[in-house]
Each structure stands twice: as C-alpha cells, then as structure tokens.
N, C-alpha and C positions, 0 to 999 in steps of 0.2 A: 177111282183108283188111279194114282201115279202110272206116267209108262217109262220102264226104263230098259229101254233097247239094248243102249252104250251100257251094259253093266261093265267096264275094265275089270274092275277089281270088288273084293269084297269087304272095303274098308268106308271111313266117313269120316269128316272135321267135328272134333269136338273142340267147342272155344268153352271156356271160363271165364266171366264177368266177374269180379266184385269192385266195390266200394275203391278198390284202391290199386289191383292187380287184372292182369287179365293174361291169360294161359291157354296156347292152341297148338290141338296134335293132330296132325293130316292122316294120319293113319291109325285111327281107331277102328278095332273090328268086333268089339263091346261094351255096352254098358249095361251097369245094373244099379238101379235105383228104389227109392221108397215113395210110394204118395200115399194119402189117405188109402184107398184103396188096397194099399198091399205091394209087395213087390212085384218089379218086373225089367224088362227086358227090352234092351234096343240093340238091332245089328245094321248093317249098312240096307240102303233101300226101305227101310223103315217107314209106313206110314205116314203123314204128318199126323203131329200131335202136340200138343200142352199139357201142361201138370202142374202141379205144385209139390214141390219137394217136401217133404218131414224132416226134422232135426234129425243128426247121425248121420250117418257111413254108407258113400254111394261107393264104386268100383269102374274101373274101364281097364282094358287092354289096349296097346297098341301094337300094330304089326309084330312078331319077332318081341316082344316084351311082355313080360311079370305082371299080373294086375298092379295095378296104383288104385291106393285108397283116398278120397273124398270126402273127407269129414267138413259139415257145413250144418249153418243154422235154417236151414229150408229153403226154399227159392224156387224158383220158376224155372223149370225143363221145358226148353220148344224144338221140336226137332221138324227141318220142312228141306227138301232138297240136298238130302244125304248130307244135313249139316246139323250138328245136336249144342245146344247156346243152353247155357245153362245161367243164369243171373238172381247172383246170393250177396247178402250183407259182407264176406269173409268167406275164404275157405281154408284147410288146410290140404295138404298132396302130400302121400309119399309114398315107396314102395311097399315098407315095413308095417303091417298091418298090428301090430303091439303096440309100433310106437305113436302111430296116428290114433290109434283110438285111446291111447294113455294120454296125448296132446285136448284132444277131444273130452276127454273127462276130466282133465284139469282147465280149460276152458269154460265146461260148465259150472264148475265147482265156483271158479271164480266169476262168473256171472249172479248163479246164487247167492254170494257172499254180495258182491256189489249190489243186488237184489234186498236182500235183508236187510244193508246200509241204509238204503234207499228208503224203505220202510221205516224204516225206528226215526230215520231225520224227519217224515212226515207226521209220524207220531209224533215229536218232541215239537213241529212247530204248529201242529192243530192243537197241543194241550197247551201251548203260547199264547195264540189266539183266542181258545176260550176264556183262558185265566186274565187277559186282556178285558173281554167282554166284558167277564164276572167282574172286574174291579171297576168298569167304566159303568156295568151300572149301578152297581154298590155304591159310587162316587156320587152320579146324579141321585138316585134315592136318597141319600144322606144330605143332601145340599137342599133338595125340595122340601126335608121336613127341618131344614134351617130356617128356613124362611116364611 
C-alpha cells in the first residue's frame, strides 16, 4: 500500500490524452467511470491502478465545480501518484450532461453510418473481384477448347 503522510488536500490531476487534444485539472476530487467490470470510483489517494475504459459517459468534479461529463470511445485509465491519465482516440467534455450525451449519440450514429459505408464498398468490390475471376476463367476455358 501507498504511504501518504503529506495528504494537503483532497484533491488529484486528472490529464486527458487523445489523438489530437490534451486537457488537465489540478484539482479533481472525483471520478466516475465504466470498465468491463462495472462502474466505479476514483477520489484522491487512490490506489494505483489500470483499466480499460468502455464506450460512453465517464464524469469528474473539480474543486468548487459542477460535474463534467466524458463522452469517449474507450480508453485506457491509469491512475499512480494522485494522478489519474486517461488515453482515448477522442473525447468529448462538457458541463451539460443532455448535451454531451446528445454529441455522443450523434457521434455514434455517424460512425455507424460510416460503418455501413464501409461495408457495402467492400461488398461492391469482393462481388468485382469475383465477377473478374468468373470471366478470367470463362475466358481461358473458352480459349483451351479453341485450340
């Protein structure tokens, strides 16, 4: 177990990693998150620990403020030295818990749809490729009984 003598306060740095932003609060005094396992719970002096986040809506407070909500497509939570590093593809942040989870299912929505795109182009060019096959061998079988 951790020793933590110096406790000052009862707060901890949360950072934010992604792809292309990165976001830190010195004074976080919760978080709440999802892993495989289920929900749960980080406050300052926290264990260490690793996880892996699930798709959806984590939460934190900081000092003196409002939950903020965390909308992200999963990621990696490590928390070691009253420091919690979170590292996702994307995330979203806001206070307004309607509007982040409305951002959040239009997000999915449109991943789905790029999803489905995705699919039918692979469909359209494996049925390319076959119908290539079928005529390349149609072509030699017809030429061999030419001859």
């Amino acid at each position: 177990m951790e020793s933590h003598q110096n406790m000052p306060d009862k707060t901890f740095t949360l950072q934010l990693y992604s792809a292309t932003e990165q976001q830190s609060f010195d004074s976080a005094i919760s978080f709440v998150g999802e892993d495989a396992s289920g929900s749960f719970g980080i406050q300052a002096y926290h264990g260490r620990m690793i996880t892996s986040l699930v798709f959806g809506l984590s939460r934190f407070r900081v000092e003196g403020g409002d939950w903020q909500y965390l909308a992200l497509p999963g990621g990696v939570l490590y928390f070691h030295d009253n420091r919690l590093q979170i590292f996702t593809r994307r995330f979203l942040l806001d206070e307004d818990y309607e509007r982040v989870a409305e951002r959040l299912r239009q997000q999915l929505l449109a991943e789905e749809e790029a999803l489905r795109e995705m699919k039918e182009s692979m469909r359209k060019m494996e049925e390319s490729v076959l119908r290539k096959l079928w005529e390349a061998e149609h072509r030699d079988s017809s030429a061999s009984r030419l001859q």
